[in-house]
C-alpha positions as CSV (number, residue, x, y, z in Angstrom):
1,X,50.7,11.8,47.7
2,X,49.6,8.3,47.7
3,X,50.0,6.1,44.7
4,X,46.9,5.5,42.9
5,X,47.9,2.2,42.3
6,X,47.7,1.7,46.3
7,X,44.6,3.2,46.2
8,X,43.1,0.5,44.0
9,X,44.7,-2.5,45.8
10,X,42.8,-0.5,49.5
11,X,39.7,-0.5,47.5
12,X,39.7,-3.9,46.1
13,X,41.2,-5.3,49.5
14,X,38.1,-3.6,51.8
15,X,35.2,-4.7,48.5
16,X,36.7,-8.4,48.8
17,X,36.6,-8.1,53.2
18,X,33.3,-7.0,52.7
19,X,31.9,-9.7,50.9
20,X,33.8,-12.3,51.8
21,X,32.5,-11.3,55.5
22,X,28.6,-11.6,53.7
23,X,29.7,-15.1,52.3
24,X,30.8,-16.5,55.4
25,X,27.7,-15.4,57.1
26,X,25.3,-16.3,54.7
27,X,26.5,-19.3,53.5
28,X,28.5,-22.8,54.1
29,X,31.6,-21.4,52.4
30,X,34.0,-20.9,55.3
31,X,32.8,-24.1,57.1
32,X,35.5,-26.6,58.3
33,X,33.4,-29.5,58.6
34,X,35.5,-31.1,55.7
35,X,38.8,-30.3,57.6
36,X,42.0,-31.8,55.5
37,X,40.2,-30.2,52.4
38,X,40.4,-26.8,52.5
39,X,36.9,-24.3,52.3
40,X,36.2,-22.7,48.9
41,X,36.9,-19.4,50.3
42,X,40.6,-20.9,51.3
43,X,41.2,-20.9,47.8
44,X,39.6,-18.0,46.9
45,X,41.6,-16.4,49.5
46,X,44.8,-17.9,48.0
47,X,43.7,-16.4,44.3
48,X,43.4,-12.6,45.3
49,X,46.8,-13.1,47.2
50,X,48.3,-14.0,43.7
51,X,46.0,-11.2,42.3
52,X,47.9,-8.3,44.6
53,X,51.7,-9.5,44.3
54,X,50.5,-9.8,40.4
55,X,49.8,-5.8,40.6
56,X,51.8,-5.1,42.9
57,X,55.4,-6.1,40.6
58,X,53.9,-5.3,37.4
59,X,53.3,-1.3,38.9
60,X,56.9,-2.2,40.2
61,X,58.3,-2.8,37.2
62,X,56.0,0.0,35.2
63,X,57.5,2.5,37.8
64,X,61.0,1.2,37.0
65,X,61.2,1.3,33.7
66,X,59.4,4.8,33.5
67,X,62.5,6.1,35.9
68,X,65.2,4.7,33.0
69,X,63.0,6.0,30.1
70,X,63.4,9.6,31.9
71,X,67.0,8.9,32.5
72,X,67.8,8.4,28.7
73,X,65.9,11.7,27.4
């Protein structure tokens, strides 16, 4: 069975490919014509990395300490 905390980070992870793809395609945001500085999807990009390790050790440590509350009953 497949965690359904896997199954939000898939959903979230193919929504956010899918617009990001519209963004770049429709707009200037993925241009490097201002190369040292980095493209406001860059950062974007960098936020929704910190976003899934975020979820990703919180459900970690949820998991955890759900396995030592079962252990002491």
């Amino acid at each position: 069975m497949i965690d359904p905390v896997l199954i939000f980070l898939l959903g979230f992870l193919i929504l956010y490919y899918a617009i990001r793809k519209l963004a770049c395609a429709t707009s200037s945001l993925c241009s490097s014509a201002h190369w040292p500085e980095t493209s406001t999807i860059a950062s974007l990009d960098t936020l929704v990395v910190f976003f899934l390790a975020a979820v990703l050790l919180i459900s970690a440590l949820w998991y955890l300490s759900s396995k030592e509350f079962e252990k002491h009953e």
